[in-house]
C-alpha positions as a Python dict, from the first residue, in 0.01 Angstrom:
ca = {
    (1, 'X'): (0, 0, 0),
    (2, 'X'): (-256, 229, 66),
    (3, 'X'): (-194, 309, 416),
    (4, 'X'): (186, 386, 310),
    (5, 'X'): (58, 605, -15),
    (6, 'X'): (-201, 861, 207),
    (7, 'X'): (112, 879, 474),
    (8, 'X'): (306, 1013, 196),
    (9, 'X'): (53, 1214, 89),
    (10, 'X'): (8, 1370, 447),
    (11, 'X'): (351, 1406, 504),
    (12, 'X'): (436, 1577, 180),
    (13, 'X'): (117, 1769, 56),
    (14, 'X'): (-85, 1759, 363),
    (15, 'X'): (-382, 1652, 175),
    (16, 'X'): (-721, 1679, 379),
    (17, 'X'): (-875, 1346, 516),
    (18, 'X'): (-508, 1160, 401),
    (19, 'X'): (-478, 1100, 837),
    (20, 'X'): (-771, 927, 811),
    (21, 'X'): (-529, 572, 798),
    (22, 'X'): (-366, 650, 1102),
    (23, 'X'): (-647, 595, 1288),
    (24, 'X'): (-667, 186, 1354),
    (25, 'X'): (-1011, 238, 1376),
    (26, 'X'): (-1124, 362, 1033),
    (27, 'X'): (-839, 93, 877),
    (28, 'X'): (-978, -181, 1078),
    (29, 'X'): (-1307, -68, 980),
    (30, 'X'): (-1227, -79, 606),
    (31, 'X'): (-1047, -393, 631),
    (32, 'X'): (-1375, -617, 775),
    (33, 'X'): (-1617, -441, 514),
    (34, 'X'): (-1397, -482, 255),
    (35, 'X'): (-1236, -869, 304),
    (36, 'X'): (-1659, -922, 361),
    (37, 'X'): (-1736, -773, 6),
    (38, 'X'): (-1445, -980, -114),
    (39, 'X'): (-1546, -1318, 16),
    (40, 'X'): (-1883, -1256, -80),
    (41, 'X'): (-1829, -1122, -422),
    (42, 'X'): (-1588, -1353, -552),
    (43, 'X'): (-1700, -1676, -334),
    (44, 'X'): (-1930, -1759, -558),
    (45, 'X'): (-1725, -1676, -855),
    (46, 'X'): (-1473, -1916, -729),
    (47, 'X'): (-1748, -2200, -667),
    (48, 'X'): (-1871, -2187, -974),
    (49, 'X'): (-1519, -2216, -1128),
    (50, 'X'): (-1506, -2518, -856),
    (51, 'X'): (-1786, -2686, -976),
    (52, 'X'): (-1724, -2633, -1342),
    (53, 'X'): (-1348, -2859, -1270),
    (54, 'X'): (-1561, -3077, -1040),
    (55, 'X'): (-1347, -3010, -751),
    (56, 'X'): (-1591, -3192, -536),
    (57, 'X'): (-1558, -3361, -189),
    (58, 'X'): (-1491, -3734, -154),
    (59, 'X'): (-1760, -3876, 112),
    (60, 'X'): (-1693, -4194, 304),
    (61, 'X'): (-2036, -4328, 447),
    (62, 'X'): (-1964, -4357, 783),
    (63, 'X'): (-2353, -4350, 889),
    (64, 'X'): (-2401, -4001, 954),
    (65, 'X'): (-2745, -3763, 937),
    (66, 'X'): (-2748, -3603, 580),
    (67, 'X'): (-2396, -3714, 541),
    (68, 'X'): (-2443, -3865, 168),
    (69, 'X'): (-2588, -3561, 27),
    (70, 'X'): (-2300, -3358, 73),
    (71, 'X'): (-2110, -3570, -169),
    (72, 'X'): (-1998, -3344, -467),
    (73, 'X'): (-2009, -3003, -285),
    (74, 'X'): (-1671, -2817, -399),
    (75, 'X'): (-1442, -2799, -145),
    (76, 'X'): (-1105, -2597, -118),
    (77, 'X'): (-1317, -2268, -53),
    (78, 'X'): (-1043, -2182, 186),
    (79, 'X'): (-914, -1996, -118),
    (80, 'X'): (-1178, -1722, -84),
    (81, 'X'): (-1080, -1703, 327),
    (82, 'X'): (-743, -1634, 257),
    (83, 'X'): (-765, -1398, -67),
    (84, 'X'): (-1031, -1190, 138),
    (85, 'X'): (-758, -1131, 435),
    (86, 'X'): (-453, -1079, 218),
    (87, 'X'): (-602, -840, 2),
    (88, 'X'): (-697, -557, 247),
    (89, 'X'): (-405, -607, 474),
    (90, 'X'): (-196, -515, 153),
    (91, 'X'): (-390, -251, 89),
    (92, 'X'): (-447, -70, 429),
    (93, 'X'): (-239, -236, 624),
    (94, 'X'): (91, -124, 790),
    (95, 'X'): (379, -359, 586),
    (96, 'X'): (658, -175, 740),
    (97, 'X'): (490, -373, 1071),
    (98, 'X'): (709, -688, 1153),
    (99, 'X'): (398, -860, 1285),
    (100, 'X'): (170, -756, 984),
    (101, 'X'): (474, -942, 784),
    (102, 'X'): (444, -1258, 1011),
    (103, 'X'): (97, -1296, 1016),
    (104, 'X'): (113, -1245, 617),
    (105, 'X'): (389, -1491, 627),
    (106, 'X'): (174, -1772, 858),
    (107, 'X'): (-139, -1704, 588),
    (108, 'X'): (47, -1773, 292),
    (109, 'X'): (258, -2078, 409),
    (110, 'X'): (-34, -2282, 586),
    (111, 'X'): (-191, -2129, 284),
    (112, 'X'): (19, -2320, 48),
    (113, 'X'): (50, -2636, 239),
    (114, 'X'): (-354, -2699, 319),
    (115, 'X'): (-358, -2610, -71),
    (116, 'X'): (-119, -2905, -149),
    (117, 'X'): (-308, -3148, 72),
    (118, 'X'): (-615, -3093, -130),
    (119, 'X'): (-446, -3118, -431),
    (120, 'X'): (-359, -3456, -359),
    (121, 'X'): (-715, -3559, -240),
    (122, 'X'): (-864, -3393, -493),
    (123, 'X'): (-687, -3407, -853),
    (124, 'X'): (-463, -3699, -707),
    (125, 'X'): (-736, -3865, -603),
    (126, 'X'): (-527, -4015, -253),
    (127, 'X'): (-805, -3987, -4),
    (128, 'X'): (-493, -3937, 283),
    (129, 'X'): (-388, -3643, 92),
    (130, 'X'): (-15, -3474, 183),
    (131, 'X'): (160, -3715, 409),
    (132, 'X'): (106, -3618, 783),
    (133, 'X'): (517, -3570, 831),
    (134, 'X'): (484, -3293, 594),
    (135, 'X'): (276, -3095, 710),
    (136, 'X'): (391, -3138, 1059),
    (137, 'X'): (764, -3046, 914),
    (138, 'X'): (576, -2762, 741),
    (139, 'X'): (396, -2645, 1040),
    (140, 'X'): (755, -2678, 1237),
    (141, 'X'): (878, -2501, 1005),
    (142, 'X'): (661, -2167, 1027),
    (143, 'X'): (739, -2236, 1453),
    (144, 'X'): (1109, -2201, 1355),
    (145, 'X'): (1035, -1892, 1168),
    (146, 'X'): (799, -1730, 1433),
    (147, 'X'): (1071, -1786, 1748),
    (148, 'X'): (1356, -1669, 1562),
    (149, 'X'): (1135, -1343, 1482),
    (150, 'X'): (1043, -1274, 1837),
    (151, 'X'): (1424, -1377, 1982),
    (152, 'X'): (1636, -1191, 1698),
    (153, 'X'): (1372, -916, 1569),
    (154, 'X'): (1447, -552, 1725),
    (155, 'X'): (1044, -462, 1702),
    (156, 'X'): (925, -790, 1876),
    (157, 'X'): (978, -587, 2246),
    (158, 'X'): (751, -566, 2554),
    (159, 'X'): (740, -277, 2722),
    (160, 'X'): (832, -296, 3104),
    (161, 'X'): (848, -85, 3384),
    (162, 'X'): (1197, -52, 3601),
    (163, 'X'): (1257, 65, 3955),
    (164, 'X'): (1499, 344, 3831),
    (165, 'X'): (1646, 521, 3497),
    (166, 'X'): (1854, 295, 3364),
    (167, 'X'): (2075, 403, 3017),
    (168, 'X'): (1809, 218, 2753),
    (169, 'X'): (1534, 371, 2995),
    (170, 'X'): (1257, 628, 2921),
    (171, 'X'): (1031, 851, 3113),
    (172, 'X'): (649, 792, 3083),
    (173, 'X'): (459, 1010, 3278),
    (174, 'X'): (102, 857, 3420),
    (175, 'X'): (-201, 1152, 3554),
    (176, 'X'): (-323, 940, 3816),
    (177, 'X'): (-570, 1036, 4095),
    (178, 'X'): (-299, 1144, 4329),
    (179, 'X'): (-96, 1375, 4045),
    (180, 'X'): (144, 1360, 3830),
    (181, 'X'): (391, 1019, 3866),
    (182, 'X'): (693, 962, 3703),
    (183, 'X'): (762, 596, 3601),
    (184, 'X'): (1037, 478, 3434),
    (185, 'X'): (972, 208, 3149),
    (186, 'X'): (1211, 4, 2878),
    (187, 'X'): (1170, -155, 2570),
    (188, 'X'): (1312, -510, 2586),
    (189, 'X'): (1354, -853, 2461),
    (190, 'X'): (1131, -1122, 2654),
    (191, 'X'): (1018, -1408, 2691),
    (192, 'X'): (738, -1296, 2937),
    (193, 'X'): (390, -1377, 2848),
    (194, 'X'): (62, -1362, 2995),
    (195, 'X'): (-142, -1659, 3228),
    (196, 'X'): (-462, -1635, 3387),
    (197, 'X'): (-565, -1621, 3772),
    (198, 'X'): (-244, -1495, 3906),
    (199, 'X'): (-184, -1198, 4049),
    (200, 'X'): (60, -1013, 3825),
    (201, 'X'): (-81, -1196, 3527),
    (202, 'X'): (247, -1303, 3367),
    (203, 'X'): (511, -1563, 3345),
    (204, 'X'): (866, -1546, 3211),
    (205, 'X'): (963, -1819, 3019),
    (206, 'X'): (1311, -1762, 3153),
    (207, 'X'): (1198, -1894, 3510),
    (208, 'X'): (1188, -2269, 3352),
    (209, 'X'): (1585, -2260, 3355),
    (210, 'X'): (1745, -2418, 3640),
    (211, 'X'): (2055, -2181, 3542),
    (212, 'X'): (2120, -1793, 3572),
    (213, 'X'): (2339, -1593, 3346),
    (214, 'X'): (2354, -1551, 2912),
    (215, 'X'): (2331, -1969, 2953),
    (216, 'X'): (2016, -1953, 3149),
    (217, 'X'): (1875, -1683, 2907),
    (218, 'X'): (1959, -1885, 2605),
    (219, 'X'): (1749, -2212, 2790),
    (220, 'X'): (1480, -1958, 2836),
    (221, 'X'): (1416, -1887, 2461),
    (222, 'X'): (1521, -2226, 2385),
    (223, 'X'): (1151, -2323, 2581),
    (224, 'X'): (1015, -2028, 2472),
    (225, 'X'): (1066, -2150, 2145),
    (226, 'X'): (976, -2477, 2159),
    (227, 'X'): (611, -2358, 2309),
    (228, 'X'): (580, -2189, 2004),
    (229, 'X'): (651, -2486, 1774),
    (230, 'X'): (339, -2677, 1998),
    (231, 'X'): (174, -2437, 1980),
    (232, 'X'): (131, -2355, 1623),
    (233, 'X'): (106, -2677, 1545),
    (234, 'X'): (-156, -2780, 1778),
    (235, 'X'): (-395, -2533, 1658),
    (236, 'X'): (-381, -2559, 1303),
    (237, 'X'): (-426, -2944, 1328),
    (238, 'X'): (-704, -2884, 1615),
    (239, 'X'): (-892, -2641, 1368),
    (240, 'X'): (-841, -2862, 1101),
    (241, 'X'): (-1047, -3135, 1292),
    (242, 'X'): (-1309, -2936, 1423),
    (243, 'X'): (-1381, -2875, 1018),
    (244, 'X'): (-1609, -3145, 967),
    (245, 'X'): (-1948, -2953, 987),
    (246, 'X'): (-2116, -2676, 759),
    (247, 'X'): (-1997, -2391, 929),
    (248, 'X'): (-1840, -2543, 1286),
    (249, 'X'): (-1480, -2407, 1229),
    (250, 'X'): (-1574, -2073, 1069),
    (251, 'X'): (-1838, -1988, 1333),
    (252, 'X'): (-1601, -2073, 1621),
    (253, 'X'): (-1276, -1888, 1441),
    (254, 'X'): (-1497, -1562, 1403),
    (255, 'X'): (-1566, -1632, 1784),
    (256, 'X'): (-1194, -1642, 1824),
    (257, 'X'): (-1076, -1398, 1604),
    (258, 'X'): (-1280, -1133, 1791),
    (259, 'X'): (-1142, -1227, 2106),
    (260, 'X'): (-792, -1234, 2026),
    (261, 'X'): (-872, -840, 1816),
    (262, 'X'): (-1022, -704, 2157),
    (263, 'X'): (-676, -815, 2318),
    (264, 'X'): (-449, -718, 2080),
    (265, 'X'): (-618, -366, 2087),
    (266, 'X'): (-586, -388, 2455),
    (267, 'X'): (-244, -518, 2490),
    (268, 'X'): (-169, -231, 2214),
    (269, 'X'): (-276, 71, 2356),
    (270, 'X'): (-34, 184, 2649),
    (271, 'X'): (-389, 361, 2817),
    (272, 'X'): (-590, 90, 2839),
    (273, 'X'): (-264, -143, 2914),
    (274, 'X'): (-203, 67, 3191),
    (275, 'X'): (-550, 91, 3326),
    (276, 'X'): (-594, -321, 3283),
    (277, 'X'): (-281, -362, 3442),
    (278, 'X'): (-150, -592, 3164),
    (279, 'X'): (134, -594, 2951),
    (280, 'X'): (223, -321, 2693),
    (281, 'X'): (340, -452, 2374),
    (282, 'X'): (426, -178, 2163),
    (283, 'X'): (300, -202, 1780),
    (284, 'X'): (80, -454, 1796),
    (285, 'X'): (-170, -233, 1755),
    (286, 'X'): (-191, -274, 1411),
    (287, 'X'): (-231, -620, 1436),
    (288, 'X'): (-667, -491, 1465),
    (289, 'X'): (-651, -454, 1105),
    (290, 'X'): (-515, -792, 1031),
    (291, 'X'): (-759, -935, 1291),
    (292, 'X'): (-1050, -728, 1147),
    (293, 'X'): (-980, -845, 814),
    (294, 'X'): (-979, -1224, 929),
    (295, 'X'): (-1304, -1198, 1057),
    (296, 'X'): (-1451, -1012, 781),
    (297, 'X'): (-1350, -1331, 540),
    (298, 'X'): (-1482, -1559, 766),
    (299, 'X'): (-1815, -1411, 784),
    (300, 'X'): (-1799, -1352, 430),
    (301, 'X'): (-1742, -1729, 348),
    (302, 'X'): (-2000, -1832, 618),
    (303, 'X'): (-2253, -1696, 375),
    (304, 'X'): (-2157, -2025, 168),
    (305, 'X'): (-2060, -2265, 435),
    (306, 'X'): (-2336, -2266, 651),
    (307, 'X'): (-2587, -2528, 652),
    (308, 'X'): (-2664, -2666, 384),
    (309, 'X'): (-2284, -2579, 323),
    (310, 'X'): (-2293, -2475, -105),
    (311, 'X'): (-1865, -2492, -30),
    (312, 'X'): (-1617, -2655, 226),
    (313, 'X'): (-1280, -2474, 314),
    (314, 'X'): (-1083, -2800, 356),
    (315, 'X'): (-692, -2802, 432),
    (316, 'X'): (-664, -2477, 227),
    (317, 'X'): (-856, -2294, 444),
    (318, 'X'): (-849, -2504, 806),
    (319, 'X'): (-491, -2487, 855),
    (320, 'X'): (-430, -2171, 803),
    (321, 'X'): (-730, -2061, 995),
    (322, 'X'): (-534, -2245, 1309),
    (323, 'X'): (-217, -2132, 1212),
    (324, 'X'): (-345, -1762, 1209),
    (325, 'X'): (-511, -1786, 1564),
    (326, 'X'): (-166, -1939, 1694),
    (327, 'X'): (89, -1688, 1592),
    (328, 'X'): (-146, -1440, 1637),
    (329, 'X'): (-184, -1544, 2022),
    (330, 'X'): (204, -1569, 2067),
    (331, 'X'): (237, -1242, 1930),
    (332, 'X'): (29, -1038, 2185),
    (333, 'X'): (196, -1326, 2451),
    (334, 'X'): (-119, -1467, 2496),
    (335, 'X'): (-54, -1780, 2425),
    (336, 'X'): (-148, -1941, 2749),
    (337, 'X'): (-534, -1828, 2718),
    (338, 'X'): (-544, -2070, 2419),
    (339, 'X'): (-687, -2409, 2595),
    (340, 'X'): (-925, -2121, 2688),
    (341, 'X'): (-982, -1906, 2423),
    (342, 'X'): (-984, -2218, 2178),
    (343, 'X'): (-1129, -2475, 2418),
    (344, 'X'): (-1365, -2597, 2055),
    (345, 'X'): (-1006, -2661, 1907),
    (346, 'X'): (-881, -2853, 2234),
    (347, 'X'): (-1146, -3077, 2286),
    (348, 'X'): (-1214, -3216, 1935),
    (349, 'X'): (-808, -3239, 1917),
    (350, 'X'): (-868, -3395, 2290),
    (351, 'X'): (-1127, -3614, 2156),
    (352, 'X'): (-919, -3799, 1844),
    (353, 'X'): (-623, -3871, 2102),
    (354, 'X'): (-814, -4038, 2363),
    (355, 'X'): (-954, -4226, 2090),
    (356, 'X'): (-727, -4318, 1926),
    (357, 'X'): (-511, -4446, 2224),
    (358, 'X'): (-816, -4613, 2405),
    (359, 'X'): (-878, -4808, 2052),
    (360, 'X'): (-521, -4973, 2065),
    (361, 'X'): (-454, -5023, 2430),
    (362, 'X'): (-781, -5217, 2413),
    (363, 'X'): (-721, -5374, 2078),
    (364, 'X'): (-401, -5523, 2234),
    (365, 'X'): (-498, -5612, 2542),
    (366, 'X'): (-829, -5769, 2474),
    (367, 'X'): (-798, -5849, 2099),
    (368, 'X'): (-1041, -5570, 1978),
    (369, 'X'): (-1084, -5217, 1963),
    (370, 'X'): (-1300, -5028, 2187),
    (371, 'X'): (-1425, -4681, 2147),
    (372, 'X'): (-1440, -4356, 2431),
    (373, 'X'): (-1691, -4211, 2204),
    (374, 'X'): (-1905, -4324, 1972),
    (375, 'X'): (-1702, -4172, 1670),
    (376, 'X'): (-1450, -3858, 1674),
    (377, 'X'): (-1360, -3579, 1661),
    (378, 'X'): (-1664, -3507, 1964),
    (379, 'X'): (-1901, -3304, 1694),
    (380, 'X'): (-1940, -3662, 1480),
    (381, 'X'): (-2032, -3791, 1857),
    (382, 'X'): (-2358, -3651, 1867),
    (383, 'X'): (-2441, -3733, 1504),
    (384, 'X'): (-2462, -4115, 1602),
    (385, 'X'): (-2745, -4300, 1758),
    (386, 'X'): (-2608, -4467, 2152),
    (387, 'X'): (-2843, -4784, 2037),
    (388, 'X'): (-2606, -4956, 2151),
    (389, 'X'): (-2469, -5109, 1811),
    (390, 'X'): (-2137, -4905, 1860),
    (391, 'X'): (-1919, -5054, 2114),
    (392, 'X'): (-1831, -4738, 2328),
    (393, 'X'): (-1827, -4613, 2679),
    (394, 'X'): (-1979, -4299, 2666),
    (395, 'X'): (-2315, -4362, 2448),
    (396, 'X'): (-2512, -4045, 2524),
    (397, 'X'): (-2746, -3880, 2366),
    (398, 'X'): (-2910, -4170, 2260),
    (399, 'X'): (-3095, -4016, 1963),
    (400, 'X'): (-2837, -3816, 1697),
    (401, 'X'): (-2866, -3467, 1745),
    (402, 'X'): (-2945, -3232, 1402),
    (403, 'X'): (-2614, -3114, 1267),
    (404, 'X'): (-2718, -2775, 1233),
    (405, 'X'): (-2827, -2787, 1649),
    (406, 'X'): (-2443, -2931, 1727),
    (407, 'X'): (-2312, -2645, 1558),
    (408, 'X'): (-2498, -2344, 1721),
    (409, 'X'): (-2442, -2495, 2036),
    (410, 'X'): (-2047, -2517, 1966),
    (411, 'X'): (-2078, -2182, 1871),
    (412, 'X'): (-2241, -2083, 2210),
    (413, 'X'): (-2004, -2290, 2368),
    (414, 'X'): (-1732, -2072, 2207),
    (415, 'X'): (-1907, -1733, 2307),
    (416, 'X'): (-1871, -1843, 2689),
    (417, 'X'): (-1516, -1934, 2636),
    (418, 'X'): (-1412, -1619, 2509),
    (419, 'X'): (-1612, -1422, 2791),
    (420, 'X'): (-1395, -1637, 3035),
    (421, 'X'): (-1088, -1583, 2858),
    (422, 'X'): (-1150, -1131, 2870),
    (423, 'X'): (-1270, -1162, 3209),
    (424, 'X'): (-964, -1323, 3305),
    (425, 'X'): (-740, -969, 3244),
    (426, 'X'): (-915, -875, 3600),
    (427, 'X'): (-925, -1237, 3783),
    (428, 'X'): (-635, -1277, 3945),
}
């Protein structure tokens, strides 16, 4: 709103310091300080209206280090995460931006259906909350809505270059070392994206199909869409796993979030797209201010979540936390980066389905269940004692690690991660 009401200003009265919100860089700027004073300011409001409705989490004793004393601490703080990003972005963000709208559009409907979830465990008191094929339709859902915005929207375009003028073509002109070049360049539709350690650095979706022509085109989004659906939903449930310590998911999403900003600036920026050698997606630019407010809630609400966590985000704030990081990915087609980028994510989602199948193959072949690991997702792993009492292949460490230890090292963990993922715009 802002953003839109100083262009105005510029354009009609030329009013000094109103081109200050061109620049992404004083938006993006205002949008971290200002979703941080946001989550901070109004987080505790919030948990104090939490704890006066008793909004508290449900513990199951499960044998855990400090696990019993977090019974009662309010949960669905996820509230504050996603009021502290909307706010700014409507303010100073760029709304006329198709991918501001999506991303808007992701926060609000994971939003809504993490909200409902906790309702149920909460007020409801059904500790299995929303049933799973809900929010799996739900999640679906926003995939649907995401691939038909990047197949049928006329903004969602890469920029590529082609041998010769063609009649949709334009002239860029690059200064390189040698002199002036000419290179023509076209905005298209695509279903190109980015993958690491190949020279080139991206794949076209359209390559899957075994058949040429408007047919083989169609198959191509068809996939491309489809990778999208997995993808979103994949994330959100993989962050919504790895939320099961004071301040693993927020730590690692800040992590992430400032990853996936640097790229989008990047991928953004036809200078440094150029110079990377990486693909130009025009307006996603703007996306930095979206990004920057993300991170500024997250920090904002780590103030409260870390250890001793005084709040908990649950569903509210989890799955919308993955479902940002997913879309936001596809978007700057760097989708691929994600086992990567969100290795923390992959793992603990890793973790629960190697569990999980382990404990019934071996339950029906032998008559009981046997474990991988001594509990998952892989952070509750290093929580137990490997005494032996817990019937389980992989029983190291032996002695339960502090929870406030697994978390920093997650978090470092993380850091590494993303330094792979950047590095890999020059590995090839």
């Amino acid at each position: 709103m802002l953003y839109h009401l100083f262009d105005y200003l510029n354009t009609q009265f030329d009013i000094p310091g109103a081109r200050l919100f061109h620049y992404l860089t004083f938006r993006s700027s205002v949008a971290i300080i200002l979703s941080l004073i946001i989550a901070m300011a109004l987080g505790k409001r919030i948990i104090r209206f939490i704890q006066r409705k008793q909004i508290g989490e449900e513990i199951r004793d499960l044998g855990l280090e400090g696990q019993l004393q977090k019974k009662g601490t309010p949960t669905m703080g996820g509230i504050i995460i996603l009021l502290a990003i909307l706010v700014p972005v409507l303010l100073i963000g760029d709304l006329s931006n198709i991918y501001t709208r999506l991303m808007i559009i992701t926060t609000v409907w994971l939003g809504i259906i993490g909200f409902a979830d906790d309702y149920i465990k909460v007020f409801k008191k059904k500790k299995s909350g929303l049933q799973g094929r809900f929010k799996i339709i739900g999640q679906v859902g926003l995939g649907i809505v995401v691939a038909l915005t990047m197949c049928f929207c006329d903004d969602a375009v890469v920029r590529e270059r082609v041998s010769q003028a063609t009649p949709n073509a334009q002239e860029e002109i690059i200064i390189g070392r040698d002199g002036e070049e000419h290179v023509f360049v076209r905005d298209s539709k695509s279903t190109q994206t980015t993958i690491p350690f190949v020279k080139g650095n991206e794949f076209d979706y359209a390559w899957l199909s075994p058949w040429d022509g408007a047919f083989g085109n169609f198959i191509g989004w068809f996939i491309y869409a489809i990778v999208i659906i997995i993808i979103i939903t994949a994330v959100s449930n993989g962050a919504n796993l790895t939320d099961g310590m004071d301040g693993l998911a927020s730590g690692v999403s800040i992590i992430v979030g400032t990853t996936l900003g640097i790229l989008a600036y990047l991928s953004g920026n036809i200078i440094y797209a150029d110079y990377l050698n990486i693909m130009y997606i025009p307006n996603t630019g703007e996306l930095v201010v979206f990004m920057a407010a993300f991170i500024g809630a997250l920090i904002g609400f780590l103030w409260y979540n870390s250890y001793p966590a005084q709040v908990f985000m649950g569903d509210t704030g989890s799955l919308a936390i993955g479902g940002i990081i997913a879309v936001f990915a596809i978007i700057i087609r760097k989708e691929l980066l994600i086992p990567v980028l969100c290795g923390i994510f992959f793992v603990e989602s890793l973790s629960v389905i190697i569990q999980t199948i382990y404990f019934k193959y071996t339950k029906r072949k032998y008559g009981e269940g046997r474990r991988v690991f001594k509990m998952s997702p892989l952070h509750h792993h290093f929580q137990k004692s490997g005494d032996g009492s817990i019937d389980a292949i992989i029983q190291r460490p032996l002695k339960p690690i502090p929870e406030a230890k697994i978390v920093t090292r997650f978090w470092i963990v993380a850091i590494l991660l993303a330094v792979v993922t950047i590095v890999t715009l020059k590995v090839r």
